[in-house]
N, C-alpha and C positions, 0 to 999 in steps of 0.2 A: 140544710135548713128545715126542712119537713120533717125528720126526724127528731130535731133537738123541739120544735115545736112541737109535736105527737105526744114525746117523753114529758116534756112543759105543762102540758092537758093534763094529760094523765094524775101526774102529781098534787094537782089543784093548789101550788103555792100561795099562804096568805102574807102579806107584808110582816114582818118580824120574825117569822118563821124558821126555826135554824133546819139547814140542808145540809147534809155530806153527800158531796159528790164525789164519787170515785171514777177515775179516769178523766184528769184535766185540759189532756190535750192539747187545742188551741185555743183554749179558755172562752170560747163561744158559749158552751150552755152557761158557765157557774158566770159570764156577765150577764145572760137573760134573767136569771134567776136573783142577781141583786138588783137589774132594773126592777124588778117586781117587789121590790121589796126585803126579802129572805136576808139572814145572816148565812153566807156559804162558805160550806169547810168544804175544798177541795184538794183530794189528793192525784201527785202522782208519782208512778212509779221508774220511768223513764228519766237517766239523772240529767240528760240532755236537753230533753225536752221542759224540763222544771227549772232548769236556770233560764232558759229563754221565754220561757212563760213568767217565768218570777221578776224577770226586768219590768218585762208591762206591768205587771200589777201594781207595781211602784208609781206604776208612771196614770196608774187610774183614780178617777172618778168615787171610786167602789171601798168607801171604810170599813165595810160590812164583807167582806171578802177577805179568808184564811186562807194561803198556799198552803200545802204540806207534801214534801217531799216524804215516800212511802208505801208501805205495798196497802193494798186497797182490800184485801182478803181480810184486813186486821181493822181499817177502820179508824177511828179514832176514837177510843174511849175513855179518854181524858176529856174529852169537848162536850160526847154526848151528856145525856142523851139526846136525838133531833127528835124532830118532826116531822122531817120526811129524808128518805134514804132513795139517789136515782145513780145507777150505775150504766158508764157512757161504753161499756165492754161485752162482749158476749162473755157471759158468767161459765161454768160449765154445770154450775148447782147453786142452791142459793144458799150463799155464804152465811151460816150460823153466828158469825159474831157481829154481821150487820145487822142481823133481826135482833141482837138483844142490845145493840145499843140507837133501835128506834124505841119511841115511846108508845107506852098502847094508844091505839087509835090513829096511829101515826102509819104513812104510806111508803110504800118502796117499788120505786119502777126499777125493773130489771131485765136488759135481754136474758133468756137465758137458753142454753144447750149449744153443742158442742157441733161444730162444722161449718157448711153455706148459709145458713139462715139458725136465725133464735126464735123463740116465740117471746115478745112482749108481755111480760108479769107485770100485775102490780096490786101489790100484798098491802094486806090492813091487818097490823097486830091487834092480837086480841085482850084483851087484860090477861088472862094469865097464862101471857106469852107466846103461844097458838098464833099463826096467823091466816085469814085466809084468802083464795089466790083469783083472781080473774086475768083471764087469757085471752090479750088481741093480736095482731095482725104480724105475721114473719117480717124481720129485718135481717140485713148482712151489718154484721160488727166485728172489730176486729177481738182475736180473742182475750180476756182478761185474764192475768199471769201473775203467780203470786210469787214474790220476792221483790226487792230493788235491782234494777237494771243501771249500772255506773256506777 
């Protein structure tokens, strides 16, 4: 919970807000982020874990909540562009096709680096496309994998 909270800060979500979230999990942050308001597109890549997440979703509260079975390196760019980009995986680098389907001005929290711990990003695109980066506190994630898994 202190993590998906930390990431939650971070982001500064306003009510309407569209969000892609990569790495769905067990759907804990992308329901924080519709409690708050946000339209959330969440991907995952794990095909197991996407049908058992995609039951509950059905079974929610949350109109404003997109599942997407998918690899998360790719994003969705049929939906962008967001508003804000939070990836719930240790990245190994930060993925170029999420920065160009945030909007300028638009935020992206991302663990990122490769092993026991990531350092906490989170980037503000710049209008022309440049974004730049402030760096908080080490976290352990699990790592983020590009392709579909099932």
């Amino acid at each position: 919970p202190y993590t998906v909270a930390f990431q939650t800060e971070l982001l500064k979500v306003k009510p309407q807000e569209k969000v892609l979230e990569i790495g769905t999990g067990s759907i804990y942050q992308a329901t924080v982020l519709a409690e708050m308001g946000a339209k959330v597109f969440t991907i995952e890549r794990q095909k197991q874990l996407f049908e058992r997440t995609k039951e509950f979703v059905f079974k929610t509260k949350y109109p404003h909540l997109k599942f997407f079975y998918g690899d998360g390196f790719e994003g969705l760019p049929t939906y962008g562009p967001f508003d804000k980009v939070i990836i719930t995986a240790g990245a190994p680098f930060i993925p170029p096709k999420l920065i160009a389907q945030l909007k300028p001005g638009g935020l992206m929290v991302i663990p990122v680096d490769e092993g026991d711990a990531q350092r906490m990003l989170r980037l503000t695109k710049n209008a022309d496309g440049s974004y730049s980066e402030e760096s908080f506190h080490n976290f352990s994630f699990v790592p983020m994998l590009t392709g579909k898994n099932g």
